[in-house]
C-alpha positions in Angstrom: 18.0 -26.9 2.7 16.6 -23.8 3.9 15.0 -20.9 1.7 18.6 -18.6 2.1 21.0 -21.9 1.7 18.9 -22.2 -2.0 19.3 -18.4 -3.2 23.3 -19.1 -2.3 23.8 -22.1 -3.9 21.7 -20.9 -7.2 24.0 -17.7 -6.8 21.6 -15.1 -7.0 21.4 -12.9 -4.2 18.0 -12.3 -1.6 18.6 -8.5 -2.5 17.6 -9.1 -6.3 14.6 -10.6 -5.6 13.9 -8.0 -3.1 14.5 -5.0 -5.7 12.7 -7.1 -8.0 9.4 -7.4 -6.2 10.1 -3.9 -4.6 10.3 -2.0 -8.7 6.8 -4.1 -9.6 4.8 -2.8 -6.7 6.4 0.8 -7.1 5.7 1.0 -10.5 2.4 -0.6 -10.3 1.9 2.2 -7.7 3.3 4.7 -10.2 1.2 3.7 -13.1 -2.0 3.9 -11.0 -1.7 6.8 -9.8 0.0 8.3 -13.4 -3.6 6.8 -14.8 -5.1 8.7 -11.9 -4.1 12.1 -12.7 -4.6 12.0 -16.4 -8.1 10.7 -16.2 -9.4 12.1 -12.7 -7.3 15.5 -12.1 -10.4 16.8 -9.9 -9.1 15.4 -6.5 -5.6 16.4 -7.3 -6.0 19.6 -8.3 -8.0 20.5 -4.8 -4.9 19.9 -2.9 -2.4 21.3 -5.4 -0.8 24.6 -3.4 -1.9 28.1 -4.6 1.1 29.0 -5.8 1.6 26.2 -8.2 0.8 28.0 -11.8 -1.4 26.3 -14.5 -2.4 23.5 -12.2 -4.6 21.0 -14.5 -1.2 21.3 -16.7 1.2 20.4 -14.2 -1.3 17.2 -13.0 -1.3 16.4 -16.3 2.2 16.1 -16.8 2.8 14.8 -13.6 0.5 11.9 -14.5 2.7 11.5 -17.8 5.8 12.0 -15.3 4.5 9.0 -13.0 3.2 6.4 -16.0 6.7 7.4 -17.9 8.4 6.5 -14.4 6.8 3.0 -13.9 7.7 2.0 -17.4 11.1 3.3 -17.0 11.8 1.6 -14.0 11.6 -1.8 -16.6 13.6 -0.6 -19.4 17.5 -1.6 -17.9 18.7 1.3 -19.6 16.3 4.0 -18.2 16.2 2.0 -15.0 18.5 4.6 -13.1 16.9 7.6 -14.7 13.5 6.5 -13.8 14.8 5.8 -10.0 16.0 9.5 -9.8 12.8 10.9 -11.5 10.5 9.4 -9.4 12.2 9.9 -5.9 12.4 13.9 -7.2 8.8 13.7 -8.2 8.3 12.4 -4.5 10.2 15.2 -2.6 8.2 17.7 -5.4 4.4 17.0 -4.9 4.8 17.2 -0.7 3.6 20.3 -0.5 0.5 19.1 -2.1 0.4 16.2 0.6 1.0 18.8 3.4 -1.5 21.1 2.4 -4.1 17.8 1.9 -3.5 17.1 5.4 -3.6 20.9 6.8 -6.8 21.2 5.0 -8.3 18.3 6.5 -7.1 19.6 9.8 -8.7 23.3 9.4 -12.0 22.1 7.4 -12.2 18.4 8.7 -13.1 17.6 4.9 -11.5 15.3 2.6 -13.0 12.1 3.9 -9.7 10.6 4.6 -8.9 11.7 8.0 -5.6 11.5 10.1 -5.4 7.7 10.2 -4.4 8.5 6.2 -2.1 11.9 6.2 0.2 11.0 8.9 1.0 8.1 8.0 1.5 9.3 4.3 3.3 12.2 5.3 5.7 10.3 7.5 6.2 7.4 4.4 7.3 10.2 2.0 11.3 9.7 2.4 10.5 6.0 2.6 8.7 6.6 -1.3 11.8 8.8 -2.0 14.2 5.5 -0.6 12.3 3.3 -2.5 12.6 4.6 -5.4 16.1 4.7 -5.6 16.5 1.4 -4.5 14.0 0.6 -7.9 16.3 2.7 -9.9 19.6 1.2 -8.6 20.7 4.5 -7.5 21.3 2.9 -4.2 21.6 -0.1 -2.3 21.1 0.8 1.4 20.5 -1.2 3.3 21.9 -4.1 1.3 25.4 -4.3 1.5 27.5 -4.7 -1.9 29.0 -8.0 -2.5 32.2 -7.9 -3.1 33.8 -10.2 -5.8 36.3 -11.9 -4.0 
């Protein structure tokens, strides 16, 4: 019996597994970085945009923001919440990415070069997907079952 025949016959669906593993790495990802800004604001707060007011107090609380995200993203009833917060919180700190990357591009500092900023500038919506997969906001691309 093959690996999808099993899930079927145990009735639990591949695409729980998948959002399983999928929340674990995101907030794992979340919490890190959450840690990250609390504890090390320096780099974030060079590529925080000019007009961002009281910057060390907005990377604090967007540390808080990210480590309150994670943890949310295992509490069932905060589950959807969290999935919301943290795709917002995504689409929100982008201008920091792009202004990261367009520094590196005027000053060639930052010691992470192109081979890092496209490729994280281009995986933004896929951070904004995924967290609304966590969440349950959505199920693209998994089709709901029906209950027939």
């Amino acid at each position: 019996m093959g690996f999808a025949h099993a899930r079927q016959a145990r009735n639990v669906p591949c695409v729980t597994t998948t959002r399983q593993i999928l929340r674990a790495l995101l907030a794992a990802a979340y919490l890190a970085a959450g840690i990250l800004h609390v504890f090390v604001p320096r780099p974030f707060l060079g590529i925080t945009p000019d007009w961002v007011p009281f910057p060390a107090q907005v990377i604090l609380l967007t540390g808080l923001c990210e480590i309150a995200g994670a943890i949310g993203l295992f509490v069932p009833r905060l589950r959807w919440w969290a999935g919301v917060g943290l795709a917002a919180y995504a689409v929100c700190v982008y201008p920091a990415n792009v202004k990261h990357a367009l520094d590196f591009i005027e000053t060639g500092r930052g010691g992470l070069g192109l081979w890092y900023h496209i490729p994280r500038l281009a995986f933004q919506p896929v951070i904004v997907w995924w967290a609304l997969f966590a969440g349950r906001v959505i199920d693209w691309p998994f089709p709901r079952r029906s209950a027939t």
